[in-house]
N, C-alpha and C positions, 0 to 999 in steps of 0.2 A: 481643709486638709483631712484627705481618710483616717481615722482609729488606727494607733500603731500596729493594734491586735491586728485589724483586716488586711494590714499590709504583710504583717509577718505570715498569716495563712496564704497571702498570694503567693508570698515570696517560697511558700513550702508544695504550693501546687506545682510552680515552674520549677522549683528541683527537681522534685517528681519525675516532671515530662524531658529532664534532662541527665536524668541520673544517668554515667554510663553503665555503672554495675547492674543497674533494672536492665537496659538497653540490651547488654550482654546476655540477661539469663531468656528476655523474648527472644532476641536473634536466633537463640538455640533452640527456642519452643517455634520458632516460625519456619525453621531449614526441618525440623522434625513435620511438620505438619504439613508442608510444600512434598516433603518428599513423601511423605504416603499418600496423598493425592495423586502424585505423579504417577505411585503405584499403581495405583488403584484403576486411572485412569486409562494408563497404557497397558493394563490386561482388561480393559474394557466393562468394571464393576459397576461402570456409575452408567448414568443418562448422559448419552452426549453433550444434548444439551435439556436441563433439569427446566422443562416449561413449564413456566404459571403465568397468569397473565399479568402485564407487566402496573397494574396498581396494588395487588399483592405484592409484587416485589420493594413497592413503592412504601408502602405502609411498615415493611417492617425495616426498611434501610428509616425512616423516621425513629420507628420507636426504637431503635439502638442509640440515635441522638440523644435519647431523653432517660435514655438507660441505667447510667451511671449518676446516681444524686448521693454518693455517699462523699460528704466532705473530709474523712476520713481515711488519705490517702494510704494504702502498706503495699508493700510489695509482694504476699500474696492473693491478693483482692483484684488484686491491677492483673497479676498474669493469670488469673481466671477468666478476668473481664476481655483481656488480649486472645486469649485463645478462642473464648468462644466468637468475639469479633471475625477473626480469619477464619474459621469453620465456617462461617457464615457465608462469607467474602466465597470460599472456596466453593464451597455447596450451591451456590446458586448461579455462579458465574457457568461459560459455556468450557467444555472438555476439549482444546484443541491438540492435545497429547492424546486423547483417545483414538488409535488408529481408523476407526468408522468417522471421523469427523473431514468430509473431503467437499467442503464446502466452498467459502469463499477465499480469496488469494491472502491467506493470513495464515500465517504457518503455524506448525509446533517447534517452537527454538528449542535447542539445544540450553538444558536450564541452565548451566554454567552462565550462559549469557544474560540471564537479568541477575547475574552476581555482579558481573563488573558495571552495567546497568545502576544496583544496588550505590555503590559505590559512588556515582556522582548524585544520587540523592540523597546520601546519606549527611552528604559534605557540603551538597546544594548547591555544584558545580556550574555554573552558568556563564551563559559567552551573551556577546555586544560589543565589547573594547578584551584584547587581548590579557590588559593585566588583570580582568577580573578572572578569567579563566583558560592562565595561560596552558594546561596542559590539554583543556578542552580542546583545545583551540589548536593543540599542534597535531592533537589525535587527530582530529576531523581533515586538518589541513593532508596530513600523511595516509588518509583515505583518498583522498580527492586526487592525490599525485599519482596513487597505484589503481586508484580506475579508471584515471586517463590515459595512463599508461597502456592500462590491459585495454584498452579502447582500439589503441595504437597512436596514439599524439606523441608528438616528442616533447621529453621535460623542457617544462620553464615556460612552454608556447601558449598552454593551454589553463583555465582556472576552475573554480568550483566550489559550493557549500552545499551543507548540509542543511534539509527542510524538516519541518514535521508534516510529512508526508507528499506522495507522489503529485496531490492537488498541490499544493504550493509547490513544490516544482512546477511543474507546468505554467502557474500563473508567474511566477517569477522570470522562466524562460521567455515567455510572450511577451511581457511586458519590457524586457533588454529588446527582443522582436520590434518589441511597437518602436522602444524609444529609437533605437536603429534603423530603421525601416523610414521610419514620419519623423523627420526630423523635427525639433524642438517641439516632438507632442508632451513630454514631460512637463516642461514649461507654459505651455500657451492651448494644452490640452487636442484634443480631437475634432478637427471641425474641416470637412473636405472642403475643397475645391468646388467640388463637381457633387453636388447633392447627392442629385440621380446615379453615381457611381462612388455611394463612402469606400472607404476601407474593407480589406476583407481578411480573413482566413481559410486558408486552403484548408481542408480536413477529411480523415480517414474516414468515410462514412459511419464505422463502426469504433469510433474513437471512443474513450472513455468522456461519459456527460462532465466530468471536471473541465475540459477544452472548452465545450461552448461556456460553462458557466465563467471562465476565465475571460472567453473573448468578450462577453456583456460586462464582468468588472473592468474591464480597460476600456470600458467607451465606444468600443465597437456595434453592441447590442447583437443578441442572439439571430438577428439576419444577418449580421458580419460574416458566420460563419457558413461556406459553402463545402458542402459534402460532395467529394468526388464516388464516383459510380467504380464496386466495386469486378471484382474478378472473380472466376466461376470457385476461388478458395478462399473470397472473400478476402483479399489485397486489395491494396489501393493499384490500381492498372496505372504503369508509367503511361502509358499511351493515353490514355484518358489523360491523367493531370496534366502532360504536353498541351490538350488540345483546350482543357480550360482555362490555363495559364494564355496561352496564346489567345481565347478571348475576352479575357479579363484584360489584359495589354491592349489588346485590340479597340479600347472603348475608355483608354485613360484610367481602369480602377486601379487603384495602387493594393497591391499584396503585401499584406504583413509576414505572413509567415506558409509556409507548410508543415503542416504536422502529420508525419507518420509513425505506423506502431512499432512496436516489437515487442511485445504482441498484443493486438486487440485482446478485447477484454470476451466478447461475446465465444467465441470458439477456438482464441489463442492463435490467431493466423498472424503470420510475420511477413511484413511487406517486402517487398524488393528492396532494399534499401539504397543498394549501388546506381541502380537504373533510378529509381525516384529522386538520388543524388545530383547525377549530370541532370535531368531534365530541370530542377532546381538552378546547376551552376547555368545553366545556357541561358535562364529568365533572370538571372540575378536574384534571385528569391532566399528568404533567409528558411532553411530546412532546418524543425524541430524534431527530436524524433520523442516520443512518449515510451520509453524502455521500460519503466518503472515495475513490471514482472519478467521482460524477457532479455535486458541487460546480462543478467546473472547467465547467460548462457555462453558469453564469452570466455567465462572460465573451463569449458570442459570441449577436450578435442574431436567430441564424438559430435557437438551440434555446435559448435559456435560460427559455424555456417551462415544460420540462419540471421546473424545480424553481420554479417563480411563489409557491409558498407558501413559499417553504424560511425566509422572514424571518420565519412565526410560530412557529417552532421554540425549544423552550426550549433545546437545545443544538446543537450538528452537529458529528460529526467530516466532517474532508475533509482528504484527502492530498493535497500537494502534488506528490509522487512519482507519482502517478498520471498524471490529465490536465494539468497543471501540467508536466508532463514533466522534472522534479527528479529530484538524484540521489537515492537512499533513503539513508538513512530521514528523510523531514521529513511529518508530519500535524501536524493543528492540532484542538485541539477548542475552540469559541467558546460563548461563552453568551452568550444575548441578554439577560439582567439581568445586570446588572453588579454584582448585591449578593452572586451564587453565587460570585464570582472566589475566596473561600477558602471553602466548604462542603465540598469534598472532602475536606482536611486538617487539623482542628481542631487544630494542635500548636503547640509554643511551641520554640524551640533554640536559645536564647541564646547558646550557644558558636557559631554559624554566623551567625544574625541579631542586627544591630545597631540595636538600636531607639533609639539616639541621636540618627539626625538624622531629623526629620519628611520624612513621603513615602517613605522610600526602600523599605519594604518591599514598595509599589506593586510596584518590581520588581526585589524578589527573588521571581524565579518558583518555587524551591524549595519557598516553602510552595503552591503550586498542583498540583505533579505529585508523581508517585511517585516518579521519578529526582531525587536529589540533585545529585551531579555530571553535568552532561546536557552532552553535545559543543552546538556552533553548528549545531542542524542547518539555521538559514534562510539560512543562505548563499549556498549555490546558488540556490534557489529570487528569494529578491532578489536576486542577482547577472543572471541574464537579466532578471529585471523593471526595474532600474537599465537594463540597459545596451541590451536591445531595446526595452525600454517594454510596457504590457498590452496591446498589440497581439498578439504574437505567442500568447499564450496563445489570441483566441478564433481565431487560424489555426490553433492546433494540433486545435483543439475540431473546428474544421469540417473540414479536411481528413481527418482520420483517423474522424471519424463521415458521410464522402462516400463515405470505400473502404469501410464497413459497406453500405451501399447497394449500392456498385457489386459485390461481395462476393454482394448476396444476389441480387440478378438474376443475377447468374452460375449459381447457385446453380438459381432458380425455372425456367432456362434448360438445366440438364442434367437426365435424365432418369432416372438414376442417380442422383441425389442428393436428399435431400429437406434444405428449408430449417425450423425447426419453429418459424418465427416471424418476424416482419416489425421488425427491427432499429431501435431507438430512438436506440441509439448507433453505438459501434463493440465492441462483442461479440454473436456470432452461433452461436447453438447450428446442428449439421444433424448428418445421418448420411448417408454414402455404401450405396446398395443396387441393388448389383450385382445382375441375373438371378435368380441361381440363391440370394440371401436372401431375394426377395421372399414374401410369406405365410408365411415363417418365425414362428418364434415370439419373443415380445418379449426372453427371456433370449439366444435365441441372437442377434438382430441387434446386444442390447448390447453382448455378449461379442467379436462382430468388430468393433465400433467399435474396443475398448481396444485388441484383439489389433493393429487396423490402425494406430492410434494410434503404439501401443510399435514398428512394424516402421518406421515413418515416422523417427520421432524419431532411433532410431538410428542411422537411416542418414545423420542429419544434414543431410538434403537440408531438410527445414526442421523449424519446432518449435509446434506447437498443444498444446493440451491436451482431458480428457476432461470430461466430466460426467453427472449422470443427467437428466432429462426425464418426470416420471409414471414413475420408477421405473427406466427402461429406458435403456440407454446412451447417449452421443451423445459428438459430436465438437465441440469450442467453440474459438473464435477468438475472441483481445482485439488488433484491431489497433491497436496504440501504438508502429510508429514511422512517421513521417508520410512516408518517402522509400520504403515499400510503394507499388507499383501496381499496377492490374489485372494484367497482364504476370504477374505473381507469382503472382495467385490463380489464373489459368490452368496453369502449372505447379503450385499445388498439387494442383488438381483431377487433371490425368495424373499424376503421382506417387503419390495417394490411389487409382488404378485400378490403374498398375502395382501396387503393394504389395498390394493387396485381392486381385488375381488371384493370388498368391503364398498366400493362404489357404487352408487346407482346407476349404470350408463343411463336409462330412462330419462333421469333426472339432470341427464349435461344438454340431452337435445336443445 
């Protein structure tokens, strides 16, 4: 049995760590120090992103571990020790509130939103069975009805949960896919018929790599998945997938799924969706669509064109963390039958679920996803829809798919630059080509994108990212935060000339 003494010092450290009057006077030192960041950030004072390389970063997230050896807990000591923690935290992490940050598909939320956020970690809100977190649980539910709805399903028809993130979406969809598609593969697993012809996945050539990594965790293995041949905007061609569908039919392979974008990830192209639809209902094939950035465009009347089919979709993932401008991690995958709502998961766990009282299993989302205990992740996401209303969502849609525009005229307007496509939304491939790369060859222009890329980044002046294009390098922008203006992309552009002059073309041959 421990020293009374050493029990009593425990017993005064976990007060400590639960004091709510401590708790109260950080909360206030931490909304002060959040908000001058914010400041600081969105008039552009800091490094976009502040780089060191990342064992430096490593070594002093250790020595904070080891930082505090005073057993001497007070409550001045403690909120020194706090503040300098999140100065920390703050300063080293990347600037996604800095308007030059127009990187990848991860937004700058609206801070309001990691308040309500706040709020189910605070309380440590967590779903699996409905009574552990019954308001979680109505939140998320009450998402899922109004973006089926805005999909256009009629209530009651159709179902849905909430993932941590658009990859589990997608893995979740496929796998209702597989279990629907292959019957009792749940049970008795994956094992064709016909060798020579397993299972497959139809897919957008340019789909995000979560798809194939999803069709190899189901058993399928990464040659399950067949990339259909794109169109001159880089779509998936209905004509084409007709004519692969028809020989895949042709030769007994059986089809799990089709997965189409809205929108690939590479240059933002949104597929046909209606046309890739019927070609789908005429094979009987189950159509997934991967919305997870370009769902959120349903909301606004000036582009939700671009997904008009998305309601004949047998599933959709769509991250709300994306154009929904939510903190991550919150995606949704929805199924338009509402009989798939458990095809994923065929299990029984009495010890967790309570099949005593009628209904309630409705929701418990646990038998729907792969996470058992899963955080609140539609908090946020309903917290601005509560408090702004779905207005604000198609402002976010149009403004930041305005600066994609205003972006690429800039763009078709230097002469040094080339744009390598005409922007549907707000992500925009191009390559900068200076003089003396022009009639180079296609490895070396790639090779100075990356190279110009990495020289950009680190200097913090702002933060894009790369990609490839038919093979050969390029430079991409996802503009997601909406307080970006022209003003900015023009200093991208001299910043992208300074840095590039700093090149050695010689040295790319």
């Amino acid at each position: 049995m421990q020293d009374e003494t050493e029990i009593e010092e425990a017993r005064r450290r976990i007060q400590a760590a639960y004091d709510t009057d401590g708790f109260r006077a950080l909360g206030h030192e931490l909304i002060d120090l959040l908000t001058g960041h914010l400041k600081s950030a969105g008039n552009s004072r800091r490094a976009v992103l502040p780089w060191r390389e990342p064992e430096i970063n490593v070594r002093e997230a250790e020595s904070l571990l080891g930082a505090w050896r005073d057993s001497a807990i007070d409550s001045s000591s403690l909120g020194d020790h706090f503040g300098k923690i999140v100065r920390t935290m703050l300063d080293r992490g990347i600037n996604l509130h800095d308007p030059r940050y127009i990187g990848h598909q991860v937004p700058a939320p609206p801070p309001v939103a990691g308040l309500f956020d706040a709020v189910g970690a605070v309380t440590n809100q967590v779903m699996a069975i409905y009574e552990m977190g019954p308001w979680a649980t109505a939140v998320e539910e009450a998402m899922v009805n109004r973006l089926g709805e805005e999909i256009g399903w009629r209530t009651g028809t159709f179902s849905g949960l909430s993932t941590h993130g658009g990859s589990l979406a997608n893995l979740t969809a496929l796998l209702t896919a597989r279990n629907v598609s292959l019957k009792d593969s749940w049970e008795l697993g994956v094992s064709p018929h016909d060798p020579a012809n397993p299972p497959v996945v139809v897919v957008h050539a340019d789909a995000h790599y979560s798809v194939s990594r999803a069709v190899a965790v189901l058993g399928l293995g990464t040659r399950g998945v067949v990339k259909t041949r794109l169109d001159d905007r880089r779509r998936m061609d209905p004509a084409v997938l007709d004519d692969t569908l028809t020989m895949l039919r042709g030769r007994n392979q059986p089809v799990v799924a089709v997965v189409a974008c809205a929108c690939a990830t590479p240059i933002g192209a949104f597929d046909p969706l209606t046309e890739i639809a019927e070609v789908c209902r005429r094979h009987s094939v189950w159509l997934h669509v991967d919305a997870a950035h370009g769902g959120s465009v349903i909301f606004s009347d000036r582009h939700k064109h671009l997904v008009s089919g998305l309601k004949h979709a047998d599933s959709v993932a769509w991250d709300a963390h994306k154009m929904m401008f939510a903190p991550a991690l919150c995606a949704f995958v929805l199924y338009r039958d509402r009989s798939h709502r458990f095809e994923a998961f065929r299990q029984e766990a009495p010890y967790i679920f309570d099949p005593s009282v009628a209904g309630l299993l409705e929701y418990d989302v646990g038998l729907k996803t792969i996470e058992c205990t899963k955080r609140a992740t539609a908090f946020g996401v309903w917290g601005l829809w509560a408090l702004f209303g779905r207005r604000l969502f198609s402002d976010l849609v149009d403004v930041t798919f305005d600066l994609g525009q205003i972006f690429y005229h800039k763009l078709e307007a230097a002469s040094d630059f080339e744009a390598l496509h005409e922007p549907e939304c707000n992500i925009l491939a191009f390559r900068h080509l200076p003089k003396g790369l022009v009639g180079m060859p296609g490895e070396v222009i790639g090779e100075f994108q990356l190279n110009l890329r990495r020289r950009l980044i680190e200097s913090g002046e702002f933060y894009i990212v790369s990609t490839k294009i038919d093979g050969i390098g390029a430079l991409r922008v996802a503009i997601m935060n909406p307080l970006t203006t022209a003003v900015h992309f023009d200093q991208l552009l001299d910043a992208l000339r300074v840095h590039g002059e700093k090149i050695d073309l010689q040295s790319q041959e």
